[in-house]
N, CA, C and O atoms as a DFTB+ gen file, in Angstrom:
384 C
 N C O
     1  1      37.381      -2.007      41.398
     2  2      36.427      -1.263      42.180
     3  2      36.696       0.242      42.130
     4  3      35.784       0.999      42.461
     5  1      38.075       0.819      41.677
     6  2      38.008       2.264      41.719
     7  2      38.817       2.873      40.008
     8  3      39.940       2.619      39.573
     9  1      37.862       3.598      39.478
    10  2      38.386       4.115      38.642
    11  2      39.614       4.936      38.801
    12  3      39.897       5.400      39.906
    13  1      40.624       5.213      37.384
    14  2      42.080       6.424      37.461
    15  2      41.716       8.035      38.089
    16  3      42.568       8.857      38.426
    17  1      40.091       8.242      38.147
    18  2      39.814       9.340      38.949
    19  2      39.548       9.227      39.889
    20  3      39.158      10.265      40.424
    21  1      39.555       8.025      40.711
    22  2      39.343       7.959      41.910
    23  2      37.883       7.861      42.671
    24  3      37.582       8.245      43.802
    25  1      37.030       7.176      41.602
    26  2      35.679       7.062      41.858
    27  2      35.622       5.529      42.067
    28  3      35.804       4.780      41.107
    29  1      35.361       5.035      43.357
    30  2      34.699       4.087      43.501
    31  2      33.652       3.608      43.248
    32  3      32.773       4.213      43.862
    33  1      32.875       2.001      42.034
    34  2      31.698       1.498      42.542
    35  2      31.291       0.334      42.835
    36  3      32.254      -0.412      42.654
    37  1      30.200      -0.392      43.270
    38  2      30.048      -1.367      43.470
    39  2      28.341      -1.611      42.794
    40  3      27.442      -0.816      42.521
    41  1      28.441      -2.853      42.721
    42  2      26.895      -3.044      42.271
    43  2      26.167      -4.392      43.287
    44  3      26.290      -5.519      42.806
    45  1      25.739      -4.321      44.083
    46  2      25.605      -5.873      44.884
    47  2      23.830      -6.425      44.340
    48  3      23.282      -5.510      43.725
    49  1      23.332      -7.137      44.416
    50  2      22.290      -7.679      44.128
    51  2      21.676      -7.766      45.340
    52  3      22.293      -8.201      46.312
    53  1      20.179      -7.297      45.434
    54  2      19.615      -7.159      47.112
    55  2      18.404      -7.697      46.748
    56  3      17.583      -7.429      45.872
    57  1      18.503      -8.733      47.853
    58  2      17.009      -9.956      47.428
    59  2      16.407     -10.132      49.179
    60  3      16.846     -10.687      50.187
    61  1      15.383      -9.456      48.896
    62  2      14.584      -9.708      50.234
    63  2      14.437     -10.657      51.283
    64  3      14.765     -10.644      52.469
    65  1      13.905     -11.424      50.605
    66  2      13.377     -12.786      51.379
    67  2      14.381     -13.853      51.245
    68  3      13.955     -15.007      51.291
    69  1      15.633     -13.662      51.089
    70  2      16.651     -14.993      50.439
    71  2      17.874     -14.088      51.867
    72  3      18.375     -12.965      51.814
    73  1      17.998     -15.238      53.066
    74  2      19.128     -14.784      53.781
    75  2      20.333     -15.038      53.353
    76  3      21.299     -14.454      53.845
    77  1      20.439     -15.778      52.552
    78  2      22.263     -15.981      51.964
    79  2      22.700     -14.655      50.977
    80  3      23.748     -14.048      50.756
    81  1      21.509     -14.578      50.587
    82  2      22.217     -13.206      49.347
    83  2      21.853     -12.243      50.163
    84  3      22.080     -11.107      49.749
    85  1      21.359     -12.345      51.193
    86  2      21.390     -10.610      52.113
    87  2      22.570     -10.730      52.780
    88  3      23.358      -9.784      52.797
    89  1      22.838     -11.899      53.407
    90  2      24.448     -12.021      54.036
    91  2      25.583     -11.686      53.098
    92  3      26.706     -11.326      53.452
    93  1      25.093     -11.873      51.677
    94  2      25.890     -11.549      50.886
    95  2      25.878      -9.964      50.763
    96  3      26.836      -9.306      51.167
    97  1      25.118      -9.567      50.375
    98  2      24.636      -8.606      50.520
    99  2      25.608      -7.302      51.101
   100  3      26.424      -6.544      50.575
   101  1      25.005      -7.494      52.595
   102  2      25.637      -7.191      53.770
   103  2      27.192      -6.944      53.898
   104  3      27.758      -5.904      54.237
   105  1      27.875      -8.460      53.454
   106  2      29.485      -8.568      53.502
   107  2      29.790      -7.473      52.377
   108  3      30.766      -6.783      52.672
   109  1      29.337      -7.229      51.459
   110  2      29.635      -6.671      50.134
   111  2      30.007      -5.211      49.995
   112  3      30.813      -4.613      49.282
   113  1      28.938      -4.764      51.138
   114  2      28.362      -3.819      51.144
   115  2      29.463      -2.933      52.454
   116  3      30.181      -1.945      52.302
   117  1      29.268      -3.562      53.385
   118  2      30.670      -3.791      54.573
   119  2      32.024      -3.543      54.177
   120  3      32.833      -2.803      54.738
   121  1      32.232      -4.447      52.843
   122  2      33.725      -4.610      52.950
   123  2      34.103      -3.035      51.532
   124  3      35.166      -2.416      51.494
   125  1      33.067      -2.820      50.719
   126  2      33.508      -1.911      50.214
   127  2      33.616      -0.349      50.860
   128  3      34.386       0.572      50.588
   129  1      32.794      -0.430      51.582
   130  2      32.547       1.147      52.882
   131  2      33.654       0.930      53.986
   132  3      33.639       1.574      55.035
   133  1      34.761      -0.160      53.642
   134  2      35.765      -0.018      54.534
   135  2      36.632      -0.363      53.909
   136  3      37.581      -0.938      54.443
   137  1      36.582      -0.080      52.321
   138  2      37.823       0.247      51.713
   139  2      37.944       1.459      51.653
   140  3      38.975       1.794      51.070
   141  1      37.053       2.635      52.169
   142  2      37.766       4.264      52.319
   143  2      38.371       4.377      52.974
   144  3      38.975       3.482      53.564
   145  1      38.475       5.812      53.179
   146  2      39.651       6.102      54.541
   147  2      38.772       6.441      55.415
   148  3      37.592       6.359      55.074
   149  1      39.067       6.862      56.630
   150  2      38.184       7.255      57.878
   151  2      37.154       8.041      57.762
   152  3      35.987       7.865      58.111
   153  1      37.977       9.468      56.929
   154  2      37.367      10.641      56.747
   155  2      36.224      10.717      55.534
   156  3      35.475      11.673      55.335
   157  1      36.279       9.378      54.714
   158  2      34.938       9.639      53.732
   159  2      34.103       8.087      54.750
   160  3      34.244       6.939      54.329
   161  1      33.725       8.233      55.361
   162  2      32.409       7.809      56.178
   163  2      30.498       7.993      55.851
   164  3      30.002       9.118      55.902
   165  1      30.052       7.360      55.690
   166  2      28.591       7.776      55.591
   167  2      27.860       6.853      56.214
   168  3      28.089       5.644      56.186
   169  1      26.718       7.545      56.948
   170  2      25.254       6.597      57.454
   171  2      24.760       6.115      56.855
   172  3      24.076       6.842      56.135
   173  1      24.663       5.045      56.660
   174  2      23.852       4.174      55.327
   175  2      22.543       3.960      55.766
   176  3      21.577       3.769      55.027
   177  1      22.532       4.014      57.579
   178  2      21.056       3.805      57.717
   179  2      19.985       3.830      57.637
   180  3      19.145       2.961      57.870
   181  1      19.876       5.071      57.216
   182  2      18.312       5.578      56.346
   183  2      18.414       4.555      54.504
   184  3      17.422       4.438      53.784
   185  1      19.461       4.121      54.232
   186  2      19.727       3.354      52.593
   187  2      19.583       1.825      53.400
   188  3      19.564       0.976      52.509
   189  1      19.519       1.436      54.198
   190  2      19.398       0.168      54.403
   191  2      17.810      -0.097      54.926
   192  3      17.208      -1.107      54.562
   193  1      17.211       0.876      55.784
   194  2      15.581       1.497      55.967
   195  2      15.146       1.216      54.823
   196  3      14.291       0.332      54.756
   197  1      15.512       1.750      53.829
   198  2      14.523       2.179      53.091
   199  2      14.858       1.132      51.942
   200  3      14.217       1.222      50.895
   201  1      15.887       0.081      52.086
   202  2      15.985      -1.209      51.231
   203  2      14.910      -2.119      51.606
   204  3      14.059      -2.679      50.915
   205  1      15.225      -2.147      53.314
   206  2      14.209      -3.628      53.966
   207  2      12.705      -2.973      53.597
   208  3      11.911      -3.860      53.285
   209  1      12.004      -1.301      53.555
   210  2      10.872      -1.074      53.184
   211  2      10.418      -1.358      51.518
   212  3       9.431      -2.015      51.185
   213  1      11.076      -0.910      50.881
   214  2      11.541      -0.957      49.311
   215  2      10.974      -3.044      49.347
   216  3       9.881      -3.540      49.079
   217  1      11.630      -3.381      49.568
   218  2      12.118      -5.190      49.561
   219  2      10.274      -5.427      49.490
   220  3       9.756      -5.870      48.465
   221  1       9.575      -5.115      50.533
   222  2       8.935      -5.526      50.660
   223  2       7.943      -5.745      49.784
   224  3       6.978      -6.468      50.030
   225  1       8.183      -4.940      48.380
   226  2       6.947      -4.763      47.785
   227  2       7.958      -4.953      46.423
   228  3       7.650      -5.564      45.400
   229  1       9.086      -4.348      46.661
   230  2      10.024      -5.144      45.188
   231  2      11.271      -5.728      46.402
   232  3      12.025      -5.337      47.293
   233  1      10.775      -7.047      45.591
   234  2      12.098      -8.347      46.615
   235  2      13.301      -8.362      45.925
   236  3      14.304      -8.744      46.528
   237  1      13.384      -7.984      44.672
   238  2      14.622      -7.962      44.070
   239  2      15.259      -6.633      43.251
   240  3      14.585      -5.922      42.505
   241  1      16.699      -6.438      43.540
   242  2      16.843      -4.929      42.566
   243  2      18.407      -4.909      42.614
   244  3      18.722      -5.541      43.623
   245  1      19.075      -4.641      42.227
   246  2      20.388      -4.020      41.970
   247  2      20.879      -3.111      42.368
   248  3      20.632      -2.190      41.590
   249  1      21.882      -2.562      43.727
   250  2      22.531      -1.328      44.130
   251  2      23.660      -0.821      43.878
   252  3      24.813      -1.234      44.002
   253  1      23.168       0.200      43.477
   254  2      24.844       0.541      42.728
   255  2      25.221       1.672      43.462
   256  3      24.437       2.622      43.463
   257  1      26.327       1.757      44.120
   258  2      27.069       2.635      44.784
   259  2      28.443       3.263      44.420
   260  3      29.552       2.746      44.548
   261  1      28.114       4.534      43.922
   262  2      29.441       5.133      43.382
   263  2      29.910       6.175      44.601
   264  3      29.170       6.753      45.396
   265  1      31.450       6.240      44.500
   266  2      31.505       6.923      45.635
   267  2      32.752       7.558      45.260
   268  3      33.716       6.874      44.913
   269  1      32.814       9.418      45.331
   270  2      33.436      10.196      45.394
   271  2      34.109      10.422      45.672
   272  3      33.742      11.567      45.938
   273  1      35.862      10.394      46.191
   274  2      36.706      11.001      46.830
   275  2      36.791      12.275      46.571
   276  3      36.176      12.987      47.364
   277  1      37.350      12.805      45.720
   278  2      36.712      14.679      45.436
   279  2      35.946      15.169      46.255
   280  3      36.062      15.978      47.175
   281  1      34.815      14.354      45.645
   282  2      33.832      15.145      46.258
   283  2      33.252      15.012      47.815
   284  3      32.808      15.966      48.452
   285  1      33.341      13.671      48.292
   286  2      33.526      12.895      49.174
   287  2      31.960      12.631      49.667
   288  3      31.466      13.029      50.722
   289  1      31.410      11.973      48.784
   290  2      29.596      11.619      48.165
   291  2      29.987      10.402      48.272
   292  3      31.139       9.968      48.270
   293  1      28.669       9.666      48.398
   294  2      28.494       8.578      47.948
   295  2      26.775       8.221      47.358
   296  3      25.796       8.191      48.102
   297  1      26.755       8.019      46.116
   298  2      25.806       8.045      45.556
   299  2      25.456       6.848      44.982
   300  3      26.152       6.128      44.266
   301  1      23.668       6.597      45.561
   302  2      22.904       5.355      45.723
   303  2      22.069       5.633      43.827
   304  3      21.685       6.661      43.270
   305  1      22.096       3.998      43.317
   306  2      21.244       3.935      42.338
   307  2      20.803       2.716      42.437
   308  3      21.530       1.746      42.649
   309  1      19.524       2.675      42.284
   310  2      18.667       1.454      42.269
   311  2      18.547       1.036      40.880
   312  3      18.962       1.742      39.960
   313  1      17.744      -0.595      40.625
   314  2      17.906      -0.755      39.104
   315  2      16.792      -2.242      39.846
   316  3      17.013      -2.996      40.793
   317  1      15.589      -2.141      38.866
   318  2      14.599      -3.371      39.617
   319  2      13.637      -3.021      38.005
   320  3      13.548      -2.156      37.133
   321  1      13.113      -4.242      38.354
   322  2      11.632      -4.331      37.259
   323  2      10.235      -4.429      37.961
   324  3      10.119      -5.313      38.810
   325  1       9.325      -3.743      37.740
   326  2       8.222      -3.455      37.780
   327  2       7.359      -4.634      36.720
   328  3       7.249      -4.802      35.506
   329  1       6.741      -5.440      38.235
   330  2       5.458      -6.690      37.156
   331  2       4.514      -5.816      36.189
   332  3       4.535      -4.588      36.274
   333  1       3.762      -6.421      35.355
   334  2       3.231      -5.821      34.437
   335  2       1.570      -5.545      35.412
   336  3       1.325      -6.002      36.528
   337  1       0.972      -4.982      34.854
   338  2      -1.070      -5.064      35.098
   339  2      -1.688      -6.204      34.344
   340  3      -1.992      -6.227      33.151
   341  1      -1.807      -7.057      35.161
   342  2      -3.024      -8.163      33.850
   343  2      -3.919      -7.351      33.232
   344  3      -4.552      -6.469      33.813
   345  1      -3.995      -7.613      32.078
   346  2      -4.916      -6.857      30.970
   347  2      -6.320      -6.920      31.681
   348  3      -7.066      -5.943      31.607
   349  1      -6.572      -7.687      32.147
   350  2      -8.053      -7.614      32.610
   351  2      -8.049      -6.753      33.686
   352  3      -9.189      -6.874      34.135
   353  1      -7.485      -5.988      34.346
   354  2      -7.398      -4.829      35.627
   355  2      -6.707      -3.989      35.494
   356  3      -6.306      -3.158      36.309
   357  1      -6.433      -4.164      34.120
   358  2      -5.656      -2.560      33.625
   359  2      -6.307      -1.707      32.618
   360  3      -5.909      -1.267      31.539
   361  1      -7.651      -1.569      33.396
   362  2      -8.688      -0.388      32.457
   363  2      -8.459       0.380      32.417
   364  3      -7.969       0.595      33.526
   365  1      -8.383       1.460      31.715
   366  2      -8.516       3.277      31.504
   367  2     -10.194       4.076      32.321
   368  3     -11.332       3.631      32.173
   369  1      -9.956       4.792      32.795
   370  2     -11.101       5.261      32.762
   371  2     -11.684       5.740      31.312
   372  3     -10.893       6.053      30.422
   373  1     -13.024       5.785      31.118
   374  2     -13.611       6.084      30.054
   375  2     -13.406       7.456      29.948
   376  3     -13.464       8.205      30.922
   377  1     -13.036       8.031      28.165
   378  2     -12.425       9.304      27.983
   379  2     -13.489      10.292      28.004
   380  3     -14.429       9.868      27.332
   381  1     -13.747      11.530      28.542
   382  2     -14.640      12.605      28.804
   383  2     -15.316      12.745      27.547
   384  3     -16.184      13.607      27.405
């Protein structure tokens, strides 16, 4: 979980509608934000907001959390797939 520079990350899998992998989730997510020390602390609350809003419309995605001692950051990356347009409702408007 922590690189020779001292960068922590984690990657947990975040699935909306499935309570075992949010409990999973959750524990994952818990137990790595309390492997810092006191003093690198962060509010995740607005990143957990904006997961359960996110969820709703993509149920599944990948979080990857790298986290700084240096710098003392912790930096959110998402990773999800986008369904396609059925060809039949994926018109262009007609070109000028």
């Amino acid at each position: 979980m922590a690189d020779d520079d001292g960068i922590r990350r984690i990657t947990i899998r975040y699935v909306h509608d499935d309570a075992g992998l949010r409990q999973e989730f959750d524990q994952r997510l818990a137990l790595f934000l309390r492997a810092h020390p006191p003093h690198c602390r962060w509010d995740i609350t607005p990143l957990v907001d904006a997961l359960d809003q996110l969820g709703r419309a993509i149920p599944s995605m990948d979080i990857t959390l790298r986290s700084d001692a240096a710098r003392a950051e912790l930096r959110v990356s998402l990773d999800f797939g986008l369904l396609r347009i059925p060809a039949e409702t994926a018109t262009l408007p007609p070109a000028p």
